[in-house]
C-alpha positions as CSV (number, residue, x, y, z in Angstrom):
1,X,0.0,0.0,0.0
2,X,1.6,3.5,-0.9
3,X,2.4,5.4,1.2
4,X,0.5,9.5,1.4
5,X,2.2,13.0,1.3
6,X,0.6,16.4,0.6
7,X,3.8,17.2,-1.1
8,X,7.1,15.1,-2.3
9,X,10.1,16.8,-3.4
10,X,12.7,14.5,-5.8
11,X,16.1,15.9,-4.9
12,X,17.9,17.2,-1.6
13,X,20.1,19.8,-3.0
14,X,20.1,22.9,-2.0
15,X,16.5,23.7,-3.9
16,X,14.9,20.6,-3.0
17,X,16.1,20.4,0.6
18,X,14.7,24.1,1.2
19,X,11.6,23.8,-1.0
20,X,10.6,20.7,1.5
21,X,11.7,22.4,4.4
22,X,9.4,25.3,3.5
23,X,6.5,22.8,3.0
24,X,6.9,21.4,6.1
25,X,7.1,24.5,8.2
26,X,3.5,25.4,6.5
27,X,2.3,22.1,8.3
28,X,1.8,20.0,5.1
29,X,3.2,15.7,5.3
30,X,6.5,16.2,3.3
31,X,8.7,13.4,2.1
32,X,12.2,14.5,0.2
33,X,14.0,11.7,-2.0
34,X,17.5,11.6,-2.5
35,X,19.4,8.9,-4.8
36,X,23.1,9.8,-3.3
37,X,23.9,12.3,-0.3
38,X,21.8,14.8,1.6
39,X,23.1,18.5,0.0
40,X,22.7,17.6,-3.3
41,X,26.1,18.0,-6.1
42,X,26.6,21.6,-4.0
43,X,27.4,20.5,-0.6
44,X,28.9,17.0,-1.9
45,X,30.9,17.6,-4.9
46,X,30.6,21.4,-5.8
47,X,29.7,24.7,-3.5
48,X,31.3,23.5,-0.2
49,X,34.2,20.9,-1.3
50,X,35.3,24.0,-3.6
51,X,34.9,27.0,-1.2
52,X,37.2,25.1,1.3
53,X,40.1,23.9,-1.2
54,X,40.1,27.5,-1.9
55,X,39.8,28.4,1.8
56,X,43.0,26.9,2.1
57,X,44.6,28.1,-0.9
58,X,43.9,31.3,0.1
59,X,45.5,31.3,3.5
60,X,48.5,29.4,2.1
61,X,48.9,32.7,-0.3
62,X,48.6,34.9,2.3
63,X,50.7,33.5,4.8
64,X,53.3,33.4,1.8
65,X,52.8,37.3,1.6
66,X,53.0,37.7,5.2
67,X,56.5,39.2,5.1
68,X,54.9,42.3,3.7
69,X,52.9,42.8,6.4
70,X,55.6,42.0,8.9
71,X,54.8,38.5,9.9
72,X,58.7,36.5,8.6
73,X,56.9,32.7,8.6
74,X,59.8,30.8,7.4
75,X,58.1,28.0,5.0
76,X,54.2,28.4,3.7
77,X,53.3,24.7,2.6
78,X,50.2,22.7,1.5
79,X,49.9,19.3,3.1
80,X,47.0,18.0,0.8
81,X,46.5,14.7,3.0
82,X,45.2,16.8,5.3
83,X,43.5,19.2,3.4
84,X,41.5,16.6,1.8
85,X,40.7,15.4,5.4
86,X,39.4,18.7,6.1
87,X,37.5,18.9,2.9
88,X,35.5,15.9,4.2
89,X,34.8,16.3,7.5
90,X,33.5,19.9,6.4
91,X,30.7,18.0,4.3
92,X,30.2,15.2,6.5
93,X,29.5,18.0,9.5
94,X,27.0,20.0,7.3
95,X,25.0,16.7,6.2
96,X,24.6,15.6,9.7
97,X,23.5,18.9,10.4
98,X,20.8,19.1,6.9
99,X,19.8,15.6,9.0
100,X,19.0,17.2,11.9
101,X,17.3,19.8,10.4
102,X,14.5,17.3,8.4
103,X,14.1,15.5,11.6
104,X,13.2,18.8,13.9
105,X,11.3,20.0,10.6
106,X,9.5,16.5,10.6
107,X,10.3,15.6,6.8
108,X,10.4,12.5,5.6
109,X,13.5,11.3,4.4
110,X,13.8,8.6,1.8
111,X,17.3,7.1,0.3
112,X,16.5,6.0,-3.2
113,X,16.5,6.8,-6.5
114,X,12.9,8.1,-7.3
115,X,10.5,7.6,-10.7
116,X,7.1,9.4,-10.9
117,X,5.5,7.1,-12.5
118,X,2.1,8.7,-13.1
119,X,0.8,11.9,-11.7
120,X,0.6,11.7,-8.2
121,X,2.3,8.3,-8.1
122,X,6.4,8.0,-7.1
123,X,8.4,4.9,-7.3
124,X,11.5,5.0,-5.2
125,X,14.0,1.7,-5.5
126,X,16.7,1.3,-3.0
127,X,19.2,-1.7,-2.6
128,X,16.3,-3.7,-5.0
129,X,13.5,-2.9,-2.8
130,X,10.4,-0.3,-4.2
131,X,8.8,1.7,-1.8
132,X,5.3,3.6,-3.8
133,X,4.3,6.8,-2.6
134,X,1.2,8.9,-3.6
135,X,1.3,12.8,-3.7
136,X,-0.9,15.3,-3.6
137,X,1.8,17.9,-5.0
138,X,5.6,17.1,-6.7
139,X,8.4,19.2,-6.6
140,X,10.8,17.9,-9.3
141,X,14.5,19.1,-7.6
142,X,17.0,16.5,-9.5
143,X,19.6,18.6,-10.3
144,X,22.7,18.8,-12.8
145,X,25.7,16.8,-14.0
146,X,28.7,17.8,-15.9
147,X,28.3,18.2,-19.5
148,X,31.0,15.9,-20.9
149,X,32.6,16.5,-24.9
150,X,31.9,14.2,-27.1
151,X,35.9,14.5,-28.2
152,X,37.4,14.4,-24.8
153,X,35.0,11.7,-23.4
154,X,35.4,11.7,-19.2
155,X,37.5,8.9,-17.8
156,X,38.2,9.6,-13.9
157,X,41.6,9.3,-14.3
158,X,43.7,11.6,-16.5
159,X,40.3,13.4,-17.8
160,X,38.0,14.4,-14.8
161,X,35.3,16.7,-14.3
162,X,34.6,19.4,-11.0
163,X,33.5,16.0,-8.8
164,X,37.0,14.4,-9.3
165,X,39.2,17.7,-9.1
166,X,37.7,18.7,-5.7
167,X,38.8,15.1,-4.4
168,X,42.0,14.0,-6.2
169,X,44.4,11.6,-4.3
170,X,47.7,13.5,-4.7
171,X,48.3,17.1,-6.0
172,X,48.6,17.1,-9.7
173,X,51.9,18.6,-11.2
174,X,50.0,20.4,-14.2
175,X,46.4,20.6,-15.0
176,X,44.7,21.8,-17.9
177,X,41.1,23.7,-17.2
178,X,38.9,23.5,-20.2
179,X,36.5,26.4,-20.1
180,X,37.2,30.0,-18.1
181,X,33.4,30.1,-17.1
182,X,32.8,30.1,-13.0
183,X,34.0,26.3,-12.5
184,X,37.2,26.9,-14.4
185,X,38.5,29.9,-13.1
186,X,38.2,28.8,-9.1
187,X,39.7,25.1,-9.7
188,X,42.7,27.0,-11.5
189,X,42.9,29.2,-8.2
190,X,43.0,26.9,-5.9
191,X,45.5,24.3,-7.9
192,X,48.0,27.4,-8.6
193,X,48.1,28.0,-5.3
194,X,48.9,25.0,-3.7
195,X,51.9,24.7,-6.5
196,X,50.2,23.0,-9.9
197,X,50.9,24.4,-13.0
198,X,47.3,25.5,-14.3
199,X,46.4,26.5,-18.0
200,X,43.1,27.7,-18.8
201,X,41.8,27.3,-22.3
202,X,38.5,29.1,-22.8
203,X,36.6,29.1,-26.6
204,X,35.2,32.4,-25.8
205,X,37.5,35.5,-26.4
206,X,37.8,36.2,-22.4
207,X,37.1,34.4,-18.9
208,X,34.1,34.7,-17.8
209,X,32.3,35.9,-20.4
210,X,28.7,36.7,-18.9
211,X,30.4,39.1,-17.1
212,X,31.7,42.6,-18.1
213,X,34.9,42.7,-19.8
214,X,36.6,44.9,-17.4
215,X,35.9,42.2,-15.0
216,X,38.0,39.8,-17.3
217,X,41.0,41.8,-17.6
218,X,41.7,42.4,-13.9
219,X,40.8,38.4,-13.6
220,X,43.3,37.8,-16.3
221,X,45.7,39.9,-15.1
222,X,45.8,38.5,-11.3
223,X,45.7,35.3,-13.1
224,X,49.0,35.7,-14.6
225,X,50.3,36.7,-11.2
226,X,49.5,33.1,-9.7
227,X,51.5,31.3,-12.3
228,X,48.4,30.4,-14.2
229,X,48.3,30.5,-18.8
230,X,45.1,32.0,-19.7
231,X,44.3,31.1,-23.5
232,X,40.9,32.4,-24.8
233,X,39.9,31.9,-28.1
234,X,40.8,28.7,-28.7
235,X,39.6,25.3,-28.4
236,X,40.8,21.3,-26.8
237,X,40.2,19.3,-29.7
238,X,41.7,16.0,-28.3
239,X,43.5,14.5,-25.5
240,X,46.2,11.9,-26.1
241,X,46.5,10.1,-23.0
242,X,49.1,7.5,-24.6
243,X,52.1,9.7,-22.8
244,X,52.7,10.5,-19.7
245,X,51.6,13.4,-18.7
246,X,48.5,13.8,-21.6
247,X,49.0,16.3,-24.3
248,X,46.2,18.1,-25.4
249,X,45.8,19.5,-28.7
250,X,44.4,22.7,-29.5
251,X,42.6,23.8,-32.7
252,X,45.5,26.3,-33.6
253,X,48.2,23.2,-33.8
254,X,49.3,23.6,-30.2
255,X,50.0,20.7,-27.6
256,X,50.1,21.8,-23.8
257,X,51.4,18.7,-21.4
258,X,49.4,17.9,-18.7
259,X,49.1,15.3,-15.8
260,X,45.1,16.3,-15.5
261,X,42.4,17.6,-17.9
262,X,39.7,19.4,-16.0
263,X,36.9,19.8,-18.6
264,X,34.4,22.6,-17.2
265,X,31.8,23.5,-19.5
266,X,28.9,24.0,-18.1
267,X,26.4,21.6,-16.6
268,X,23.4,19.7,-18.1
269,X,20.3,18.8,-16.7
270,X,19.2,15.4,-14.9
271,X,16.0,13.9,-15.1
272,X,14.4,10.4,-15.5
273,X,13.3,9.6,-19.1
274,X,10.6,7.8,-17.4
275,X,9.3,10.7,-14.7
276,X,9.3,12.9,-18.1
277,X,7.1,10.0,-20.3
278,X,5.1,9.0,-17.7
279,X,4.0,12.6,-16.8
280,X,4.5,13.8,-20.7
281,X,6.2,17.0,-19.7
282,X,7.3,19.4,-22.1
283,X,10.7,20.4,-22.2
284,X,13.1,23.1,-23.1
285,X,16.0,20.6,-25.0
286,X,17.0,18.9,-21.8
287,X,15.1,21.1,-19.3
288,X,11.4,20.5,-17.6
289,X,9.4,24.2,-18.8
290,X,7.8,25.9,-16.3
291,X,5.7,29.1,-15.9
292,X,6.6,31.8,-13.6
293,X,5.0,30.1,-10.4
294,X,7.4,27.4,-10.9
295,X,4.8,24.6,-12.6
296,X,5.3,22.9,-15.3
297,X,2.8,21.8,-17.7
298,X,1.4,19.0,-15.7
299,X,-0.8,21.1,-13.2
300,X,0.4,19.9,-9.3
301,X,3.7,19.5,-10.4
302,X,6.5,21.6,-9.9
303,X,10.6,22.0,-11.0
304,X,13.0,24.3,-10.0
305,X,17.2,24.9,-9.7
306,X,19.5,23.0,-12.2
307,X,16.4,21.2,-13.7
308,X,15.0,24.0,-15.1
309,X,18.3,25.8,-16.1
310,X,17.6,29.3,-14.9
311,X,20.6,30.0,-13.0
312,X,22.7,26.8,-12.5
313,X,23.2,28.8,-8.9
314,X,22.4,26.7,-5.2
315,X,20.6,30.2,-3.9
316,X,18.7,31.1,-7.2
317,X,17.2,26.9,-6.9
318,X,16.9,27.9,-3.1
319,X,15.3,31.4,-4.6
320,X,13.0,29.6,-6.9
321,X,12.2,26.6,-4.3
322,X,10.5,29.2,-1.9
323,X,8.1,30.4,-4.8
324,X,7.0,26.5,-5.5
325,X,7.0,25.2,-2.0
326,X,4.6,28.4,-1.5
327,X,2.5,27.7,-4.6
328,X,2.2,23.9,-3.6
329,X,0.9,24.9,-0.3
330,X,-1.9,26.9,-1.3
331,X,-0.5,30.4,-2.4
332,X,0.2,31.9,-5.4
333,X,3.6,33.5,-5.8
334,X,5.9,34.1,-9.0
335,X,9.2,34.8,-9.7
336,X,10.4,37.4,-10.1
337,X,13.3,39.3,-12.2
338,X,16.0,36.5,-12.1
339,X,19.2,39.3,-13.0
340,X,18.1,40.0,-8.9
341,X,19.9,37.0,-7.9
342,X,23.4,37.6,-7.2
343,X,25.7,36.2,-8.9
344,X,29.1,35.4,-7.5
345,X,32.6,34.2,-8.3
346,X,35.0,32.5,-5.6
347,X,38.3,33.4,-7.3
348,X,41.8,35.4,-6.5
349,X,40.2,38.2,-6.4
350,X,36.3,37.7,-5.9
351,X,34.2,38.5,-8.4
352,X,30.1,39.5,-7.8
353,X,27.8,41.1,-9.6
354,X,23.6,41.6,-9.2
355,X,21.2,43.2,-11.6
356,X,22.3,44.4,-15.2
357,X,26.0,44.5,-16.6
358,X,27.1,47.7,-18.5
359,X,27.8,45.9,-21.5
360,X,24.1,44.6,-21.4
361,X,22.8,47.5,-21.3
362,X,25.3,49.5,-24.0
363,X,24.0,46.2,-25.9
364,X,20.2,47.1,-25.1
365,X,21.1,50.8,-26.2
366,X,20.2,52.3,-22.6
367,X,21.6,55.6,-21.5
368,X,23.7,55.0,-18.4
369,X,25.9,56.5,-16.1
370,X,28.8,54.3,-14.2
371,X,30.3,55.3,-11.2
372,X,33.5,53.6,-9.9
373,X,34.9,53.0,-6.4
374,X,38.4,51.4,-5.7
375,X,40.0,49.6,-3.4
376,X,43.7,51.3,-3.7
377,X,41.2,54.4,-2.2
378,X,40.2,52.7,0.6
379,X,41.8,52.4,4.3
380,X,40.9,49.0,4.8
381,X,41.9,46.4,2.1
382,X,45.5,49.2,1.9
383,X,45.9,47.9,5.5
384,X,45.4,44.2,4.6
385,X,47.5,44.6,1.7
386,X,44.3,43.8,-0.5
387,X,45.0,46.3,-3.5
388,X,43.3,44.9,-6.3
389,X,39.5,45.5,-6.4
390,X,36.7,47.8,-8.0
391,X,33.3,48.3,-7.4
392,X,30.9,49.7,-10.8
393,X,27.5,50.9,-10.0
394,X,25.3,51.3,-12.9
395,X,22.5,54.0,-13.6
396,X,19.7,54.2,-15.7
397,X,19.2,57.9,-16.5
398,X,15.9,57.4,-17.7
399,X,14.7,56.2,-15.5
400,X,17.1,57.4,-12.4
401,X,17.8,54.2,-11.0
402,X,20.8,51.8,-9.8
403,X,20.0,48.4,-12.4
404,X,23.5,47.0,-11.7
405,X,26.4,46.4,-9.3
406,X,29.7,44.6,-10.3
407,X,32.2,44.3,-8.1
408,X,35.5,43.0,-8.0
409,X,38.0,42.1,-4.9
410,X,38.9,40.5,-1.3
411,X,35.8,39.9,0.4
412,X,33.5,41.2,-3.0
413,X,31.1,38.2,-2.8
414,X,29.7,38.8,0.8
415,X,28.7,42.4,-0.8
416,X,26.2,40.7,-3.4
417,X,23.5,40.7,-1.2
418,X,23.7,44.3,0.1
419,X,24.5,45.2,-3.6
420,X,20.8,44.2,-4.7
421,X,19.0,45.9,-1.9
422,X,20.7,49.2,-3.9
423,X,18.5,48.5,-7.0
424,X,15.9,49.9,-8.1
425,X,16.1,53.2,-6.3
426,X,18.0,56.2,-5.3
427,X,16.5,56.9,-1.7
428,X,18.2,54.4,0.6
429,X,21.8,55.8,-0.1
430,X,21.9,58.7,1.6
431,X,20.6,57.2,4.4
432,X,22.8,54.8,5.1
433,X,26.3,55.6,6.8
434,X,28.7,53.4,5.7
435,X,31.2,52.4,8.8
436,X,35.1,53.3,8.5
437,X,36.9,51.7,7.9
438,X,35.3,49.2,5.5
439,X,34.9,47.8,2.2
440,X,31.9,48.7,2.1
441,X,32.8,52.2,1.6
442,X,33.8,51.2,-2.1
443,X,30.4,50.8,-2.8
444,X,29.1,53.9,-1.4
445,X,32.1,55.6,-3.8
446,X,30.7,53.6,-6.9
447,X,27.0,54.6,-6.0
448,X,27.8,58.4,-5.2
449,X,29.3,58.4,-8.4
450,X,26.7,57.0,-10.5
451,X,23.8,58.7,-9.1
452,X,26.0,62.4,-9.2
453,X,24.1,65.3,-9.9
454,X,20.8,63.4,-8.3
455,X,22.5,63.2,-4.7
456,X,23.1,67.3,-5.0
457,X,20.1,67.9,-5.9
458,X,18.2,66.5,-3.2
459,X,20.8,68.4,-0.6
C-alpha cells in the first residue's frame, strides 16, 4: 500500500532540501528523495568541497605574503592529506546537520532513487527494494551533471570533471582547465596555489564571459600573477592520454602537457526519461518548462534549480524553491526578475555582480551613467595589503535608477547581497552611513558616483 504525502520533493540539494523544508514548516506531510547524499552536487561535490580547497589556498597565499605585512613565517606549505581530510569532515558535519534539520522539521527522508510514475504516483528503489508513494503535489529538484565533450570523453583518471578535481588523491603537477566560465577559473585558483601548474583554455574570447569585460581583464591579469596561462579563443580538440603526462591539442596546432584535464563547460540537466514519459512534460531541450509560479505543464507539479536551467546557482534553486514550496501549499507566488539574484565568483580576487552588466545594457542601447569606487582608495583592504578590487555601479538615467552592481575584490562576494538591496532606487543611499573603515565604503564611492548630480540635488 503507498504510502500518502501532501507534497514530495525528488532531490535534496540545496532547492529541493529548502523547498521541502518550506513545506513542512507550513504544516503539510513532506517526504524528500535523495538517490546519493543529503546536499545535493553543491554541498557534496561542488559549492562547499570548492569553497574550502580554496579556503586553504587562500590562507597558504597569504601567509606566503606575510612578510609584507611584517609577519617573517619561514616556510608556507600545503599538506594536501590533510587538506582533503578537512574537505570531508566539512561536508560530513553539514550533512549531519541538513539531517537534523529534516528531523526537527518532521520531513520525511527517503534514500533511493525516485520515478514518478504517473501523476501523483512515485516509485523509489533502493538496494532492489520499491517503496510507492502517492502525492498530492511534486516538486521535481533533481539537479545537474557535468556536460562531458563528445571528443574528450570523461575517464576519472587523467580526464576528470569538477567532482574528481575537488577530491583527487595527490596534488597534480599540471592541470589543464577547459573552459574559463565560473567552475574553471576557481579550480585554476586553488590548484596554482597549492603549487600545480594550471592552463586555462576558454573558446570564448575572455574568462568569464557573462560578465563585463573589465571584469575579465583584472581576472586575467591576477591570473598571470599566480602562475596560471590564460588562453581564450581557442579550443581542446583532443586529449592523447598514450604519454605521460597527456597532451592536449588545441585547434590552432598547439599541444600543452598535462598530468590532469579538468573539462568545465557548463552543466546539463538530470532527469528520468521515465518521470518525463510517464508525466509527458514538455521540455526546453534537456530542461522541464515551467511558468513563472514554478509549474510545469502537468498542473500539481513543480521543478526548479538546475532542472530547469535558470541559474545553474544553489541560492537562485533555493530562490525559486521558496516560490514552488509556497505555490504547492496553497499560495500563489511568482518569480520574479532572475538578473536579482546575485551572482558570484570564488576566485583570487572575488568577483560579484547583481542586476544588469554595463555591457548589457550598452547592448540594449540604454543611456547610463557608471560610477566607480576602488579599493587602492580605501583604508581597509591598503591595511590588509588587498589592493586589487573595483566596485561599478550602474544607472539608468531614464529612469534614475541603480540596475546594476559589479564588483570586484577580497571579500567582494559577501557584498552581493547588500549590492541588490541598492537596486531599483536612489533613496536608501543617503541614508545609510557606511562604517570606516570598510569595504563597504567602495560601494558607497561607486554609487555616489553613479547617481552624481541626483545626490546634489536632493541636498
Amino acid at each position: 500500500m503507498a504510502e500518502r504525502f501532501d507534497v514530495v520533493v525528488i532531490g535534496a540539494g540545496p532547492g529541493g532540501f529548502r523547498a521541502a523544508r518550506r513545506c513542512a514548516q507550513r504544516g503539510v506531510s513532506t517526504a524528500i528523495v535523495e538517490k546519493e547524499f543529503v546536499g545535493g552536487t553543491c554541498l557534496n561535490w561542488g559549492c562547499i568541497p570548492s569553497k574550502t580547497l580554496l579556503a586553504s589556498a587562500h590562507l597558504l597565499l597569504r601567509a606566503r605574503h606575510a612578510g609584507d605585512m611584517g609577519i617573517d613565517i619561514p616556510s608556507a606549505t600545503p599538506n594536501w592529506a590533510k587538506i582533503q581530510q578537512r574537505r570531508e569532515t566539512i561536508v560530513t558535519g553539514i550533512r549531519k546537520g541538513m539531517q537534523g534539520t529534516m528531523k526537527a522539521n518532521k520531513m520525511t527522508h527517503i534514500e533511493g532513487r525516485a520515478v514518478v510514475a504517473a501523476p501523483g504516483r512515485i516509485r523509489v528503489q533502493s538496494n532492489g527494494q520499491t517503496r510507492d508513494l502517492e502525492a498530492g503535489k511534486i516538486i521535481l529538484a533533481t539537479g545537474s551533471e557535468s556536460i562531458e565533450l563528445r571528443s574528450i570523453p570523461f575517464d576519472g583518471q587523467t580526464i576528470i570533471s569538477s567532482k574528481e578535481a575537488l577530491s583527487l588523491p595527490q596534488m597534480p603537477k599540471s592541470m589543464l582547465i577547459v573552459g574559463g566560465g565560473v567552475i574553471g577559473c576557481e579550480m585554476a585558483c586553488a590548484y596554482a596555489a597549492f603549487g600545480t601548474k594550471v592552463t586555462i583554455v576558454e573558446a570564448l574570447e575572455r574568462l568569464l564571459p557573462m560578465e563585463d569585460s573589465w571584469i575579465s581583464r583584472i581576472l586575467e591579469r591576477e591570473f598571470k600573477t599566480l602562475g596560471i596561462d590564460a588562453i581564450t579563443g581557442r579550443k581542446v580538440m583532443s586529449v592523447d592520454r598514450s604519454t605521460s603526462p597527456a597532451k592536449a591539442n588545441l585547434d590552432n596546432g598547439q599541444a600543452i602537457a598535462a598530468e590532469k584535464v579538468l573539462v568545465a563547460v557548463g552543466r546539463r540537466a538530470t532527469i528520468d526519461k521515465e518521470t518525463v514519459d510517464a508525466l509527458k512534460l514538455e521540455m526546453n531541450g534537456p530542461l522541464i518548462k515551467i511558468n513563472h509560479k514554478l509549474e510545469t505543464s502537468v498542473p500539481g507539479v513543480y521543478a526548479l534549480g538546475d532542472v530547469v536551467g535558470t541559474t545553474y546557482l544553489a541560492h537562485g534553486a533555493t530562490a525559486e524553491a521558496e516560490v514552488a514550496a509556497a505555490n504547492a501549499t496553497g499560495n500563489n507566488e511568482e518569480m520574479q526578475d532572475y538578473s536579482l539574484i546575485p551572482r558570484v565568483v570564488f576566485t583570487f580576487p572575488e568577483v560579484a555582480s547583481v542586476g544588469k552588466t554595463e555591457e548589457k545594457c550598452q547592448a540594449a542601447g540604454m543611456d547610463i551613467a557608471i560610477g566607480k569606487g576602488f579599493y587602492r582608495a580605501n583604508g581597509r583592504p591598503i591595511a590588509e595589503n588587498e589592493l586589487t578590487g573595483q566596485f561599478h555601479a550602474v544607472r539608468d538615467k531614464s529612469i534614475n535608477e541603480l540596475v546594476g552592481i559589479s564588483m570586484v575584490g577580497h571579500m567582494a562576494t559577501e557584498f552581493a547581497a547588500f549590492a541588490r538591496t541598492l537596486l531599483g532606487t536612489v533613496e536608501p543611499i543617503r541614508k545609510i552611513t557606511f562604517p570606516h573603515p570598510t569595504i563597504s565604503e567602495t560601494i558607497e564611492d561607486a554609487v555616489h558616483e553613479a547617481l552624481g548630480e541626483l545626490l546634489l540635488e536632493e541636498c
